[in-house]
C-alpha positions in Angstrom: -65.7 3.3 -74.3 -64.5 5.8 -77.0 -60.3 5.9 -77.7 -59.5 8.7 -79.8 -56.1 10.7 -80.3 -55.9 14.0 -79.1 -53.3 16.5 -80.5 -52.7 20.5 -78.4 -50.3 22.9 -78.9 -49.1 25.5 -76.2 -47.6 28.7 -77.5 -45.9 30.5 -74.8 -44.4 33.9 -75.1 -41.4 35.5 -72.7 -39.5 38.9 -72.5 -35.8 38.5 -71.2 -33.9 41.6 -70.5 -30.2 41.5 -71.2 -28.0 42.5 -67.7 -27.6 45.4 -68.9 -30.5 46.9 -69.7 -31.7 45.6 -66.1 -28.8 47.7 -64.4 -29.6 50.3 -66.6 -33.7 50.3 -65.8 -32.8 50.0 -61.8 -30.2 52.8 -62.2 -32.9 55.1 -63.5 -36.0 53.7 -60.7 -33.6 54.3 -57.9 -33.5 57.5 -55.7 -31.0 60.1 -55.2 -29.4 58.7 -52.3 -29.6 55.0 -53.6 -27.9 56.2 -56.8 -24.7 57.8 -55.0 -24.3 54.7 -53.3 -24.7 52.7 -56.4 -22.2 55.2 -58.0 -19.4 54.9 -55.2 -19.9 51.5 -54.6 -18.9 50.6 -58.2 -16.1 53.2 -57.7 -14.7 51.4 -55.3 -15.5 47.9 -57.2 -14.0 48.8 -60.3 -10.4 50.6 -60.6 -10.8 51.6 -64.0 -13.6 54.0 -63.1 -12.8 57.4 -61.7 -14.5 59.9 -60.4 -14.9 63.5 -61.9 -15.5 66.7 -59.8 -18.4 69.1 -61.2 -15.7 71.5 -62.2 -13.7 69.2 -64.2 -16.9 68.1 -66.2 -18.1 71.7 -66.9 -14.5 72.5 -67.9 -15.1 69.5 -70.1 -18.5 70.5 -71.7 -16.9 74.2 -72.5 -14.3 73.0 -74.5 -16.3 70.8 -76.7 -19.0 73.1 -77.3 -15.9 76.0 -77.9 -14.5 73.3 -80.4 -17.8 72.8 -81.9 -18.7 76.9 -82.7 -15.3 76.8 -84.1 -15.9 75.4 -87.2 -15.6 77.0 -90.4 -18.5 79.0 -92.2 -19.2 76.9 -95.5 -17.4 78.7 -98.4 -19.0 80.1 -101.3 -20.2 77.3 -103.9 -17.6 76.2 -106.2 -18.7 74.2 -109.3 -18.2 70.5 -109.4 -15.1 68.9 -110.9 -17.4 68.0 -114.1 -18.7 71.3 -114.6 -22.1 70.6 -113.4 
């Protein structure tokens, strides 16, 4: 009878998503009607959150893009401090 030693190695390799990223994924997978009650059920779960009507967010959008096209035209190009 033959005694030896025998030495293996196992290398194993695992993905873990962060909870997160798992809402996030089954937000985007779930249907229309699955996602409004998704949406209202964490409205009612979590007080902070509140609920915007349509209007209120395209009221919202206008302003910020009206802020936005506001800005100043660059002036004409003034030399640097060090005369360069």
């Amino acid at each position: 009878m033959v005694q030896g030693l025998q030495l293996s190695t196992r290398l194993t390799q695992s993905l873990v998503l962060a909870p997160q990223l798992q809402q996030s994924l089954a937000l985007l997978q779930a249907p229309t009607l699955e996602l409004k009650a998704l949406v209202e059920q964490e409205l009612q779960q979590n007080p902070v959150l509140e609920e915007m009507a349509p209007e209120e967010i395209d009221l919202r959008d206008q302003s910020e893009r009206d802020s936005d096209e506001v800005a100043e035209p660059p002036g004409p190009r003034t030399e640097g401090r060090w005369g360069a």
